[in-house]
C-alpha positions in Angstrom: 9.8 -7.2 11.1 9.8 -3.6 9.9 9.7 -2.6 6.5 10.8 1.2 5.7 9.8 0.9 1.9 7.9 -1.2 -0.6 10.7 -1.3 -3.5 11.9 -4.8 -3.8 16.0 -5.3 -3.6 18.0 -5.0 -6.3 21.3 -6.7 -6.7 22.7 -3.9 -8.8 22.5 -1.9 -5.3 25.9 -1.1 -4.6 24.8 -0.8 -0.6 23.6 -4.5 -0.8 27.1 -5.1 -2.9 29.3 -3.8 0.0 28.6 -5.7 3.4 30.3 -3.2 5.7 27.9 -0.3 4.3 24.9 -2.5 4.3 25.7 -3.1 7.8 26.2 0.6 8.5 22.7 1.4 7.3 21.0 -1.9 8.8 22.3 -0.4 12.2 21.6 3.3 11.4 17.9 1.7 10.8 17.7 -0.3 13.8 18.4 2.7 16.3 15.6 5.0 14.2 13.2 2.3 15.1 13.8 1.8 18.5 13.7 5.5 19.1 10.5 5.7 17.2 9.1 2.8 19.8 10.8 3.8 22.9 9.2 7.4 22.4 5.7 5.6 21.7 5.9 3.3 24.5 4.0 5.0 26.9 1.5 6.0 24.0 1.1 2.6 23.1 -0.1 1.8 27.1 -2.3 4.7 27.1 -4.3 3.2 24.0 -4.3 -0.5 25.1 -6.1 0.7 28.4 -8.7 3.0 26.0 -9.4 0.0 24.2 -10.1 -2.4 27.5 -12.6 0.5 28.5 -14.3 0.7 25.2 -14.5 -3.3 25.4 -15.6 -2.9 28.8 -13.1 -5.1 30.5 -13.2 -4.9 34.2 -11.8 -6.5 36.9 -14.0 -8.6 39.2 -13.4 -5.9 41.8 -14.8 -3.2 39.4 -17.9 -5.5 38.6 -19.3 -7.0 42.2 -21.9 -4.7 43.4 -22.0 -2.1 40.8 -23.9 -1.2 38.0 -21.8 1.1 35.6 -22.7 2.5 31.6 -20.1 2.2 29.0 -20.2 5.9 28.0 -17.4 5.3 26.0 -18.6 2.9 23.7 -21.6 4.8 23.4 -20.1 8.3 22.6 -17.6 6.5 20.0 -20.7 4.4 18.5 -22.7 7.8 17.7 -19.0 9.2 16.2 -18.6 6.3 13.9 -21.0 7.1 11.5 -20.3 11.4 11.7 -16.2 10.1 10.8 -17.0 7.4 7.7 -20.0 5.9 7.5 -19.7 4.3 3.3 -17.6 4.4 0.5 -17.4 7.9 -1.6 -18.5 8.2 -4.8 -15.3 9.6 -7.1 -16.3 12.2 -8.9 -14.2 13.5 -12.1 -15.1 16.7 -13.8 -13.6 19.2 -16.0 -12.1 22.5 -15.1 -13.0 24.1 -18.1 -17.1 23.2 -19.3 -16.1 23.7 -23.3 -17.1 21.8 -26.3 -14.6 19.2 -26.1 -15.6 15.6 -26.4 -11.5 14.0 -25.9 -11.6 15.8 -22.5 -15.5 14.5 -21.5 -14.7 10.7 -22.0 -11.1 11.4 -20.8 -12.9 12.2 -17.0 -15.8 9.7 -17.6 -13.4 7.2 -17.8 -11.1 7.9 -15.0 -14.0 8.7 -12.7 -15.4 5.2 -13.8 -12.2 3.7 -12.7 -11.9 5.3 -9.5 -14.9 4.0 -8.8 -14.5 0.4 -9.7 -10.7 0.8 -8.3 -12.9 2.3 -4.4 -15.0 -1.1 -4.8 -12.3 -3.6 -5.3 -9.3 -2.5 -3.4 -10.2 -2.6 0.4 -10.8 0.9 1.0 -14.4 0.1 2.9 -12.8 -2.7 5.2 -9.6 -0.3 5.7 -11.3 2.5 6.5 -13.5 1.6 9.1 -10.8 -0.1 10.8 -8.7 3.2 10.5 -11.9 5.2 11.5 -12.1 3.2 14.7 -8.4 3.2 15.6 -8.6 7.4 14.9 -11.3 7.6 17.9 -10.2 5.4 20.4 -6.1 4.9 20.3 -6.5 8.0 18.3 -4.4 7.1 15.1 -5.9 5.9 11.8 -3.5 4.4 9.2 -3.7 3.2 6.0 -1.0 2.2 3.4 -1.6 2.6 -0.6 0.3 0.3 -2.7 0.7 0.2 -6.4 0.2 -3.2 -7.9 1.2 -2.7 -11.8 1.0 -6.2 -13.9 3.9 -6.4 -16.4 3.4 -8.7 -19.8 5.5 -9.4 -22.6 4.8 -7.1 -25.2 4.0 -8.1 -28.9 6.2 -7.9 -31.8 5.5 -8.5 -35.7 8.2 -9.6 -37.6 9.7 -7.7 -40.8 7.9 -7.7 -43.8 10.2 -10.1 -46.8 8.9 -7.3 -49.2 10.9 -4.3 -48.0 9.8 -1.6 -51.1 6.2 -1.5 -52.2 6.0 0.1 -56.1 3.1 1.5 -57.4 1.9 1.3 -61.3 4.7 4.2 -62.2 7.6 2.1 -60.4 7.4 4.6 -57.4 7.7 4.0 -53.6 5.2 4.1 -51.6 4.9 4.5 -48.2 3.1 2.6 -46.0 0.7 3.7 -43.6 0.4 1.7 -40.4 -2.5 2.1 -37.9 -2.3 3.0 -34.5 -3.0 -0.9 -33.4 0.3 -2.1 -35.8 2.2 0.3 -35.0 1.8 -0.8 -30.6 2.1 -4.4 -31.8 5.9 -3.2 -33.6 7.0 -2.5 -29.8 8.7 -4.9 -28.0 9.8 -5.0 -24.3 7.7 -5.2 -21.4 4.5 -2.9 -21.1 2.1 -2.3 -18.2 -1.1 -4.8 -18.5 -3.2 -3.6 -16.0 -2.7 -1.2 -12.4 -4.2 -1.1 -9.1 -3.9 0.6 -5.6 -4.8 -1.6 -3.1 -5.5 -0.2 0.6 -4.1 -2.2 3.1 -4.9 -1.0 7.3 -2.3 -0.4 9.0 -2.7 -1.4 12.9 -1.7 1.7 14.9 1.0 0.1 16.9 2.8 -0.4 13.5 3.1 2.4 12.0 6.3 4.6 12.6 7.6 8.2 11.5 11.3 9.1 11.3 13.2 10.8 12.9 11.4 10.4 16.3 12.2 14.0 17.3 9.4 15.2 14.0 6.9 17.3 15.3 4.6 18.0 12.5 4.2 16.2 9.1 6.7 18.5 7.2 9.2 17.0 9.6 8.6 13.4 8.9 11.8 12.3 6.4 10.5 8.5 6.2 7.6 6.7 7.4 7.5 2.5 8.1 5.4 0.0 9.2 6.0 -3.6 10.8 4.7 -6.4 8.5 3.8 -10.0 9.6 5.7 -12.4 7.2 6.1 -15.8 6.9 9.7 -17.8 6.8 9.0 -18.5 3.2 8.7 -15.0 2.4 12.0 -13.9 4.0 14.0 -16.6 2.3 12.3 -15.5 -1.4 13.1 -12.2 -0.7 16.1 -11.7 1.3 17.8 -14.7 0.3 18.1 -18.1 2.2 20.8 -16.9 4.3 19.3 -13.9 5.7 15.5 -15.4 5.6 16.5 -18.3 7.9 17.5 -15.5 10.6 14.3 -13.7 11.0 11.6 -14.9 12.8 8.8 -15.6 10.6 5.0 -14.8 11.9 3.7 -18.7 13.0 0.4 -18.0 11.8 1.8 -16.6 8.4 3.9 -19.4 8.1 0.9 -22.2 8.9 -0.9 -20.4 6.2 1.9 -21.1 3.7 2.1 -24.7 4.5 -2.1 -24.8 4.2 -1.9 -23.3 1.0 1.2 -25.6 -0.1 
């Protein structure tokens, strides 16, 4: 299964409304990708026999009466570390050094998050898995999502006493704080936000149209993701879910988890 974007379907789309379009641009789709992985094809050989050498897997043949070193592996272990050896350290500062305290905590706190956001969202694990897939196959991917969490808001309900009078019979008007006046909104709001880093294996990553030469070229980018038959069905409807093949593994890992 390929995916082309992360943004979750809407109904109110009117190409998902009208079947003959929706068709039109499921094909239109379809023939991007297989260009993309008829082009890549012979890439995609070229890498799986880079990898057996790094891995050192012979033949028989090669092995009987021979005594061979992997200079591969060796060369691309002394790399590893020169490419990404640990996880940076985010650094936030001002462009302009004046006396202005809003602006100091303003970047200590985003740099503080950056920092926490680098420990907890896979970047380390992705990375070095991108690093190695950059020196051998010689593409390294990775894929940035954005993960909001959306609450309820909070609302306060109209005071009974609409006028407030002071000794002299006059209004008054009263001053909220910041704190009541957030609480007065209603509607959804943002709880909390996070980027997480997911690697991207470098058979599954594609770049339309398959005639783009350089990166200004690119007009859309995709990767193939391993779902489960439960996922389809939530997402594309029962229907449509029951038609694509799910991942086995993803799916035995649905029924583990119940």
């Amino acid at each position: 299964m390929h995916e082309v974007s992360q943004r979750e379907p809407d109904d109110s789309d009117p190409i998902m409304q009208n079947p003959e379009e929706s068709h039109r641009m499921a094909a239109y789709w379809k023939g991007e990708i297989n260009a993309v992985e008829d082009l890549q094809a012979n890439w995609h050989k070229r890498g799986d026999s880079i990898l057996k050498r790094y891995r050192d897997e012979r033949a028989l043949v090669d092995q009987n009466g021979q005594r061979r070193l992997n200079l591969l592996w060796s060369s691309v272990q002394v790399l590893k570390p020169a490419v990404y050896g640990r996880v940076p350290q985010a650094i936030v500062e001002r462009k302009f050094s004046d006396q202005d305290p809003v602006c100091r905590v303003s970047a200590t706190i985003l740099e503080r998050a950056l920092r926490n956001e680098l420990q907890e969202n896979g970047f380390h694990s992705a990375m070095r898995r991108t690093r190695d897939d950059y020196l051998l196959p010689g593409r390294g991917q990775v894929w940035v999502r954005y993960e909001p969490e959306i609450g309820e808001g909070y609302s306060i309900p109209a005071s009974t006493e609409p006028d407030v009078t002071d000794a002299q019979g006059k209004i008054e008007d009263e001053e909220e704080t910041p704190e009541e006046e957030k609480l007065e909104e209603t509607g959804s709001r943002i709880l909390s936000e996070s980027a997480p880093v997911d690697y991207v294996h470098w058979k599954d990553f594609l770049m339309f149209p398959s005639t783009a030469r350089t990166w200004e070229e690119v007009q859309a980018v995709g990767k193939r993701v391993n779902t489960s038959k439960n996922y389809n069905i939530d997402r594309f409807g029962e229907e449509i879910g029951n038609k694509i093949v799910g991942d086995p593994q993803m799916s035995l890992r649905d029924r583990l988890t119940g």
